[in-house]
C-alpha positions as CSV (number, residue, x, y, z in Angstrom):
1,X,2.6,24.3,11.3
2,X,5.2,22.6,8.9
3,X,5.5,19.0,8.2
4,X,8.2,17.5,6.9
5,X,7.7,14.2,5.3
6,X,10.3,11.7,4.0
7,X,9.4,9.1,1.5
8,X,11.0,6.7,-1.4
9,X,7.8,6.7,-2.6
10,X,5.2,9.5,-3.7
11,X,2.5,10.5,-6.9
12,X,2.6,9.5,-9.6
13,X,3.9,6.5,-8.6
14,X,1.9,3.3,-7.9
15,X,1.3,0.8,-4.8
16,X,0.4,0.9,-1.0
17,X,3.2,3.3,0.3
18,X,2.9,6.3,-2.6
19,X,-1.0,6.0,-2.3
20,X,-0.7,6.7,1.9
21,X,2.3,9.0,2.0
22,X,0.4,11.0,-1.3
23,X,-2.9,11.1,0.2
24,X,-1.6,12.0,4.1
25,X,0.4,15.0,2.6
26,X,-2.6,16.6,-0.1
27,X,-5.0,16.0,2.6
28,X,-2.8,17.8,5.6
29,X,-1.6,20.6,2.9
30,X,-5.9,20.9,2.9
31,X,-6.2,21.0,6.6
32,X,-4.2,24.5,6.5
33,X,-0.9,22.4,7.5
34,X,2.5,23.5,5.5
35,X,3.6,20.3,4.2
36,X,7.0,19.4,2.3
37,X,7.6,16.3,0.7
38,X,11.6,15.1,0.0
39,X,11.4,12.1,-2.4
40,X,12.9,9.7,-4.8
41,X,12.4,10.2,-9.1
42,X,9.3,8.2,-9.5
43,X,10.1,4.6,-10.9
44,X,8.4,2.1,-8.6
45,X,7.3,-0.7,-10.1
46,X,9.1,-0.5,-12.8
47,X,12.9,0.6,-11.6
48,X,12.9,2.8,-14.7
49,X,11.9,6.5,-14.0
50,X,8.3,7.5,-15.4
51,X,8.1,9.9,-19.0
52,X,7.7,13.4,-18.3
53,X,10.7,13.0,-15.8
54,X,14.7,13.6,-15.6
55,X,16.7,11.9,-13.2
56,X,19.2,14.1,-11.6
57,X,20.7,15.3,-8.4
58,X,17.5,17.7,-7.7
59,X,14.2,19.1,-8.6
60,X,11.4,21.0,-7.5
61,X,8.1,21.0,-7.9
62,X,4.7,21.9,-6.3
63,X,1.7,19.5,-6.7
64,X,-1.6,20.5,-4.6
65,X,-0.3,22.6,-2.1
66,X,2.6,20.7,-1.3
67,X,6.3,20.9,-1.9
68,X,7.7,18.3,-3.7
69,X,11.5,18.0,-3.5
70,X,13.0,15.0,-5.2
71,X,16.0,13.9,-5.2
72,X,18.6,11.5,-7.0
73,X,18.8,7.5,-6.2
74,X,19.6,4.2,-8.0
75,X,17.1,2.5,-9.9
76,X,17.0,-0.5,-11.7
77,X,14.8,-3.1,-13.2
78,X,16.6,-5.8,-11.2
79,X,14.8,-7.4,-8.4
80,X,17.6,-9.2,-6.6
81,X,18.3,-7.8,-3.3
82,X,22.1,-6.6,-3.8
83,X,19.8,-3.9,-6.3
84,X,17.1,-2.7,-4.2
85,X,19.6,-2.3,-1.1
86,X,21.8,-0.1,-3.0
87,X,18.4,1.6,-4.2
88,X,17.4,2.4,-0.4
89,X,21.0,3.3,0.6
90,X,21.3,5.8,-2.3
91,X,17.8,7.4,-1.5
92,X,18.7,7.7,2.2
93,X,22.0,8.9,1.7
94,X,20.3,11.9,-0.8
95,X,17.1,12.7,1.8
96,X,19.8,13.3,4.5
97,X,21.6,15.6,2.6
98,X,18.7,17.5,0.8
99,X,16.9,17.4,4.3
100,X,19.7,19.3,6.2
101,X,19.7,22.5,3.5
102,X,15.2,22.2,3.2
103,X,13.6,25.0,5.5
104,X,13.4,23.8,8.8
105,X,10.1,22.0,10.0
106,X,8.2,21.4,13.1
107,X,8.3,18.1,12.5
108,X,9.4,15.3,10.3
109,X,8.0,12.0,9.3
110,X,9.5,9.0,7.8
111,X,8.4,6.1,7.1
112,X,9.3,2.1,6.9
113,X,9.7,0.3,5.1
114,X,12.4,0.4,4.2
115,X,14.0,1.0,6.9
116,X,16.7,3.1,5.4
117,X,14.4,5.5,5.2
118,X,13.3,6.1,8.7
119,X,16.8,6.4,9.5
120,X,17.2,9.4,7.0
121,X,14.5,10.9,8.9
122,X,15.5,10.4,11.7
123,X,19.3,12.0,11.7
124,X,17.6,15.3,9.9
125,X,15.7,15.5,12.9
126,X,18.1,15.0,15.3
127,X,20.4,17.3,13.4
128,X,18.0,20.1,13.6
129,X,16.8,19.1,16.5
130,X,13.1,18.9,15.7
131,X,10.7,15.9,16.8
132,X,10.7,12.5,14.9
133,X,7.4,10.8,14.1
134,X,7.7,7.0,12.7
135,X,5.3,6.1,10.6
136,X,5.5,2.2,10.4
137,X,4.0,0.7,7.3
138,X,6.1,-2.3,7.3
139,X,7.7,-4.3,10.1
140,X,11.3,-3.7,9.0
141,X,13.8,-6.1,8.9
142,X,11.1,-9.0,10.4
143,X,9.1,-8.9,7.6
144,X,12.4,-10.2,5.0
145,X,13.0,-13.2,7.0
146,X,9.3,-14.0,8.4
147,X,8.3,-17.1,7.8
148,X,11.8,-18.3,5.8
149,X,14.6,-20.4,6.6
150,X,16.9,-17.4,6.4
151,X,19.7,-17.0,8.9
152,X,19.5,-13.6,10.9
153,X,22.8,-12.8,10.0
154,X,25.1,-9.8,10.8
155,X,22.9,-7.2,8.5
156,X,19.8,-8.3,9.9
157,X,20.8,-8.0,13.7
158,X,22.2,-4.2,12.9
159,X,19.1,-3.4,11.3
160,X,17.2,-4.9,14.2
161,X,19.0,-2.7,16.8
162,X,18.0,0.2,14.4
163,X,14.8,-0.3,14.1
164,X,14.5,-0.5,18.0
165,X,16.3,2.4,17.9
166,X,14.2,4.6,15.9
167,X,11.5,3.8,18.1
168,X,12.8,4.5,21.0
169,X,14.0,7.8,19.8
170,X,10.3,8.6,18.2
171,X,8.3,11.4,19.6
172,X,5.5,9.4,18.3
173,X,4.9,6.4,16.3
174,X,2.2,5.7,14.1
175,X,1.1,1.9,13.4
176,X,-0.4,1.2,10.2
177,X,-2.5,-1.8,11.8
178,X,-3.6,-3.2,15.6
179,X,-1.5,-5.8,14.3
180,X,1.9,-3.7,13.8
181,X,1.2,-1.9,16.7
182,X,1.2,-5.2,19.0
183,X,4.8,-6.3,17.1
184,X,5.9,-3.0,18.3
185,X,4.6,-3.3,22.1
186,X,5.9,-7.4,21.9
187,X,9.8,-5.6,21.4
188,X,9.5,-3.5,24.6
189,X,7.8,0.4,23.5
190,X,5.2,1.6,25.5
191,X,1.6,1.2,23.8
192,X,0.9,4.9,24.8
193,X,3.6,6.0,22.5
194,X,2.3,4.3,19.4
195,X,-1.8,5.3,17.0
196,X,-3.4,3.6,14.7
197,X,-3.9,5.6,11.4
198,X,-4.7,2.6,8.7
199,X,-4.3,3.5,5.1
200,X,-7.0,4.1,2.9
201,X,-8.8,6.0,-0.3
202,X,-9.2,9.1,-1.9
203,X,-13.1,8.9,-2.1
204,X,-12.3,11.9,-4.5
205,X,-11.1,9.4,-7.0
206,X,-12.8,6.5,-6.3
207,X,-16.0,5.9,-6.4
208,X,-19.1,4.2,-8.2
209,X,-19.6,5.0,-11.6
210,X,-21.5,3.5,-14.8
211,X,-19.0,1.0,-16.8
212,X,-16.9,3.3,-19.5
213,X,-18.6,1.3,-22.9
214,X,-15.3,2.6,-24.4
215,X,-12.6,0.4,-22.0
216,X,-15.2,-2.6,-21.6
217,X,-15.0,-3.1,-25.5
218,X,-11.4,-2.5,-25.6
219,X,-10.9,-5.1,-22.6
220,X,-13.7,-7.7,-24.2
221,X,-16.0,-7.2,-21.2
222,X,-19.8,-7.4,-22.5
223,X,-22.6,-6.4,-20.5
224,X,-22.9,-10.5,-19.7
225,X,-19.4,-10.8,-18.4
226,X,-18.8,-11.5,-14.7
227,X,-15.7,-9.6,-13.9
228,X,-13.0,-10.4,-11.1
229,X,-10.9,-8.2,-10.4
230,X,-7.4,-8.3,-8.6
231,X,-5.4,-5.1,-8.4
232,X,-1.8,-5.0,-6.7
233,X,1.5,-6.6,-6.5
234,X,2.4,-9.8,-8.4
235,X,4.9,-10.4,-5.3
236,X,6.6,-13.2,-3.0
237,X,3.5,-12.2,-0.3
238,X,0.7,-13.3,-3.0
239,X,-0.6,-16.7,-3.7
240,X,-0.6,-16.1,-7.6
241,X,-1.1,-20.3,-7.4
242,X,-4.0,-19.6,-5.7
243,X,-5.5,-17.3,-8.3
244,X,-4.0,-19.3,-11.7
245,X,-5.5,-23.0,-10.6
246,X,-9.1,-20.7,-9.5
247,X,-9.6,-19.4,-12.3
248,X,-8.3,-23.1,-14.0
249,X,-11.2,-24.2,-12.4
250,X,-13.6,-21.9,-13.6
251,X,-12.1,-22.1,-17.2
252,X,-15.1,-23.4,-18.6
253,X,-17.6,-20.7,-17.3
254,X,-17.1,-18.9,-20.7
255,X,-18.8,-15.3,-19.0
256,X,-16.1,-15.3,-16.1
257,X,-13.1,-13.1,-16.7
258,X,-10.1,-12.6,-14.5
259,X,-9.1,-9.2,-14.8
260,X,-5.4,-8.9,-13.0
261,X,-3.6,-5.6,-12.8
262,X,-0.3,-5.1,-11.3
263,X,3.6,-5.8,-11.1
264,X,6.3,-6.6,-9.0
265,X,8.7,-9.5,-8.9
266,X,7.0,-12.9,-10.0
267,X,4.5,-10.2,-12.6
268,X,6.7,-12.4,-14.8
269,X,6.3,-16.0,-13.4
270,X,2.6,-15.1,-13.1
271,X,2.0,-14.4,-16.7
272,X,3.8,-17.8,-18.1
273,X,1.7,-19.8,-15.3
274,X,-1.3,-18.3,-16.9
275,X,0.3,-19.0,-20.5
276,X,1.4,-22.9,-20.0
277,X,-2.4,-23.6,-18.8
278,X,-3.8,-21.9,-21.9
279,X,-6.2,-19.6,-19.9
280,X,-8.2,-17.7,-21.7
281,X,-10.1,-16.3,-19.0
282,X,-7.2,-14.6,-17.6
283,X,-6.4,-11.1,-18.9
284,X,-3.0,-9.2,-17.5
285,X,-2.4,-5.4,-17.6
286,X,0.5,-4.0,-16.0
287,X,0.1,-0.9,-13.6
288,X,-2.6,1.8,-14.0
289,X,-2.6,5.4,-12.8
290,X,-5.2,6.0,-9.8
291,X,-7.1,8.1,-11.9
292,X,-7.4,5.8,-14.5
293,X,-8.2,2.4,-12.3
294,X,-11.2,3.7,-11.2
295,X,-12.7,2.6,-14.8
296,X,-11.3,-1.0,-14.3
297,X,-12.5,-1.1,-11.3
298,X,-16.5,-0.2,-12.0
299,X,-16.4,-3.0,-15.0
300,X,-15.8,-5.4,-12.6
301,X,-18.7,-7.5,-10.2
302,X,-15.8,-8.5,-7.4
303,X,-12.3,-7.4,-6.2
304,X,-10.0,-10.0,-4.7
305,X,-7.2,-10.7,-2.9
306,X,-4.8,-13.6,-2.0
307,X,-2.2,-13.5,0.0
308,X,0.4,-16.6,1.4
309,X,0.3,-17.4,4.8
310,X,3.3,-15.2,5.7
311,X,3.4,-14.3,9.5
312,X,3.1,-10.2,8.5
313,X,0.5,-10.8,5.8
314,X,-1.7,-11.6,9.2
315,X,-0.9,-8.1,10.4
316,X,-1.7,-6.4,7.0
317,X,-5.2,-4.8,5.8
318,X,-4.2,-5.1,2.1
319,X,-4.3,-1.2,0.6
320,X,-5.8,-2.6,-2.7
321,X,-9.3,-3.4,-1.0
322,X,-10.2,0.2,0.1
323,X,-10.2,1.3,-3.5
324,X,-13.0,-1.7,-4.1
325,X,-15.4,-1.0,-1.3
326,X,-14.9,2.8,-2.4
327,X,-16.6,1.8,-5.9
328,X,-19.4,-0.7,-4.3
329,X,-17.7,-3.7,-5.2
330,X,-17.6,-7.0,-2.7
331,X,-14.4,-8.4,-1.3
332,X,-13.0,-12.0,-1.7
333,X,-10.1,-12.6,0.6
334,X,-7.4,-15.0,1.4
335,X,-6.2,-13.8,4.3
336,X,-5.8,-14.6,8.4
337,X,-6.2,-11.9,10.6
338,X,-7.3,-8.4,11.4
339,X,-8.7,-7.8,7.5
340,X,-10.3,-10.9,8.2
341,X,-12.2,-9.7,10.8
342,X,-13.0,-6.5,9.0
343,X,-14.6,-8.8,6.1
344,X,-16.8,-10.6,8.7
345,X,-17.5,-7.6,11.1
346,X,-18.9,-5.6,8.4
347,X,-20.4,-7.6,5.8
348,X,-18.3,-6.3,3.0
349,X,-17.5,-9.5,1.4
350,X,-16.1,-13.1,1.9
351,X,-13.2,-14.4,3.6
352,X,-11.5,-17.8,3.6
353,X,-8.1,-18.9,4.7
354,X,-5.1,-18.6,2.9
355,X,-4.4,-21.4,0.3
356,X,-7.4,-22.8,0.4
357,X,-8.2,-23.2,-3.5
358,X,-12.1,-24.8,-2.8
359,X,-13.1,-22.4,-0.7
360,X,-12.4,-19.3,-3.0
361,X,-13.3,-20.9,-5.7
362,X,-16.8,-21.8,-4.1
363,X,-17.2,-18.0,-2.7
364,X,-16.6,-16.3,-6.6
365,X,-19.5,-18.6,-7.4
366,X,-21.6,-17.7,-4.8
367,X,-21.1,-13.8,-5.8
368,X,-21.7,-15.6,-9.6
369,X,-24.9,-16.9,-8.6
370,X,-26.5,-15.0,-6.3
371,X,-25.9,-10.9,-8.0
372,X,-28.2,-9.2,-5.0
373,X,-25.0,-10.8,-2.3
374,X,-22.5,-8.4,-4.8
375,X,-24.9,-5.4,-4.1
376,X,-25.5,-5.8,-0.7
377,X,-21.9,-6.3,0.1
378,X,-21.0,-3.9,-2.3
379,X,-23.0,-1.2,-0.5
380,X,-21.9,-2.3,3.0
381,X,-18.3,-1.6,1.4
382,X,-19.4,1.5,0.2
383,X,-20.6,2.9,3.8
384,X,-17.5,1.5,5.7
385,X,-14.9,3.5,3.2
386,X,-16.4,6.4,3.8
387,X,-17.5,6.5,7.6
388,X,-13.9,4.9,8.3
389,X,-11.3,4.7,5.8
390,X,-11.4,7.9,3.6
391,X,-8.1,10.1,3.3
392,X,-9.4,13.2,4.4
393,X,-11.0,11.4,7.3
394,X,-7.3,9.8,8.0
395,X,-5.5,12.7,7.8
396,X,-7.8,14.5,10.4
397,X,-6.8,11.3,12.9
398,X,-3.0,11.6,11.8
399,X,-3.6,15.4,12.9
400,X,-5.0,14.4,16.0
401,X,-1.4,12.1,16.5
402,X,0.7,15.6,15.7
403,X,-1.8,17.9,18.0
404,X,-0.7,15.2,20.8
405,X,2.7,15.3,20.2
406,X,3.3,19.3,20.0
407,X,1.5,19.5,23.7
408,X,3.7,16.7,25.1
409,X,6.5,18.6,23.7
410,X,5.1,21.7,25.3
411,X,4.9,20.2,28.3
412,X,8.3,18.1,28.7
């Protein structure tokens, strides 16, 4: 069977959508399924396309198994939203036309956000006449104007009727939450229509592994040093106030280090909040490979993560704490919701609401203090990844959602 899977975002680039879209398609291409992948030049987070790579109209490649066919689009360093539409328009515009000359498949996927996206994935199928599966990541346009004052203007209300659109017209959908599957039902699709397939982690790549003496002297970590680790967006979704006036607090702990990897839109604004309050503790790299963070992450004794208290943040299980629990390390979160729950349920770390400085301050101490918690967590973590949340093991439950849909086809 041949899939066809369209995405802005693929290997080698890095963040949440390229990890899920990367590890669905290696991991079906495994399963014995024929899998092509039409996608944009990598250059996410950065806007500028990665070494090794030419921008033009088209290329080919083939990377595990799979067909990689990417394709021209607009990218740019700027952040404003004028730039990254034109971005998403650019890259849907080139999947529809690359996707109507690609072999044909017996079925496509797209995925949101953006939206733009799903809609390119959606007239290829409907062009060729082959079934549409939505794979919903993101609750787009909702999640732009959660939780602002921003006027749902004329943009926003055509976007809403496509996005109700695309679902309707879906053979299936595929919710990357229990809480993105209930916005879905709340706007009038039948729950039947719509799985759960979370994201997760190539337990290939990550896992636990003695501390590389090499990059712990290079980043100043000694045997001593506690190490907290935060890996993922520096975005308008993060509380990077939370993190800077934590690890103010714990300043004068001289064997606690902040280790904070990632980019994205306030990377900037985060560096010079860390720079006008002199902290030393506080180291910043920007993005690392996969293959590489798996290093970064064994030096450290706790991965973290703070989110605002956005409306869709609630719906979220962060991608970034999969690769943690893959490598035994405990979880601090700052989050409502159904990773909340997770945290508790399981035992895999410590959660506390969003914004509330004290309280995650007082639970990195606790992990400080009391080192048996970070295994016993850590181990918990450990188990959970790979009974639940392993890519291979996703994959077989995405499967699962295609072997449905090809008998209800069969049967309509």
């Amino acid at each position: 069977m041949h899939i066809l899977f369209v995405t802005q975002y693929f290997s080698p680039e890095i963040g949440a959508a390229s990890e899920r879209l990367t590890g669905l398609a290696f991991n079906l291409s495994k399963l014995g399924y024929k899998v092509t992948v039409i996608t944009g030049f990598p250059n996410y987070p950065f806007g500028k396309v990665y070494p090794g790579y030419t921008k033009k109209l088209f290329s080919l490649e083939n990377n595990n198994g799979v067909k990689v066919i990417r394709v021209w689009l607009f990218t740019t360093d700027n952040t404003k939203p004028v730039a990254r539409l034109f971005s998403y328009l650019t890259f849907m515009f080139s999947a529809i036309l690359t996707g109507l000359r690609t072999e044909s498949a017996d079925y496509i996927v797209a995925t949101s956000g953006p939206l733009f996206t799903a809609l390119a994935g959606y007239v290829v199928s409907a062009i060729k006449r082959v079934p549409f599966i939505f794979d919903v990541r993101d609750i787009w346009p909702e999640r732009i104007y959660a939780g602002t004052n921003m006027k749902r203007g004329t943009l926003i209300k055509t976007l809403e009727k496509i996005e109700i659109f695309l679902y309707k017209k879906a053979a299936r959908i595929i919710a990357v939450t229990n809480g993105v599957k209930n916005n879905i039902i709340s706007k009038g699709i039948i729950a039947e229509k719509i799985t759960v397939v979370t994201n997760g982690v190539d337990t290939g790549i990550f896992s636990p592994r003695p501390g590389n003496k090499v990059l712990a002297e290079k980043l100043g970590i000694g045997e001593s040093t506690f190490t907290v680790i935060y890996v993922g967006t520096l975005g308008l979704l993060q509380d990077l106030n939370l993190m800077v006036t934590c690890a103010e607090r714990l300043k004068d702990y001289k064997d606690i280090l902040f280790l904070i990897i990632g980019g994205g839109a306030k990377r900037d604004k985060f560096i010079d909040m860390v720079k006008r309050n002199g902290l030393t503790n506080v180291k910043i790299l920007p993005p690392i490979p996969q293959r590489e963070l798996c290093n970064y992450i064994n030096l450290s004794d706790i991965g973290i993560n703070a989110n605002t208290d956005h409306p869709h943040n609630s719906m979220a299980i962060p991608v970034k704490i999969f690769p943690y629990m893959a490598c035994a390390k405990p979880i601090i979160l700052a989050n409502r919701g159904e990773i909340a729950h997770l945290v508790k349920k399981y035992n895999v770390g410590l959660c506390v609401p969003p914004g509330d400085i004290e309280a995650f301050t007082n639970a990195i101490l606790e992990f400080y203090h009391k080192r048996e918690l970070c295994k016993r967590y850590g181990d918990n973590g450990y188990k959970l990844v790979n009974e639940r949340f392993s890519m291979d093991r996703l994959a077989r439950d995405f499967s699962s959602v295609i072997s449905d849909a090809l008998y209800a086809n069969s049967n309509s």
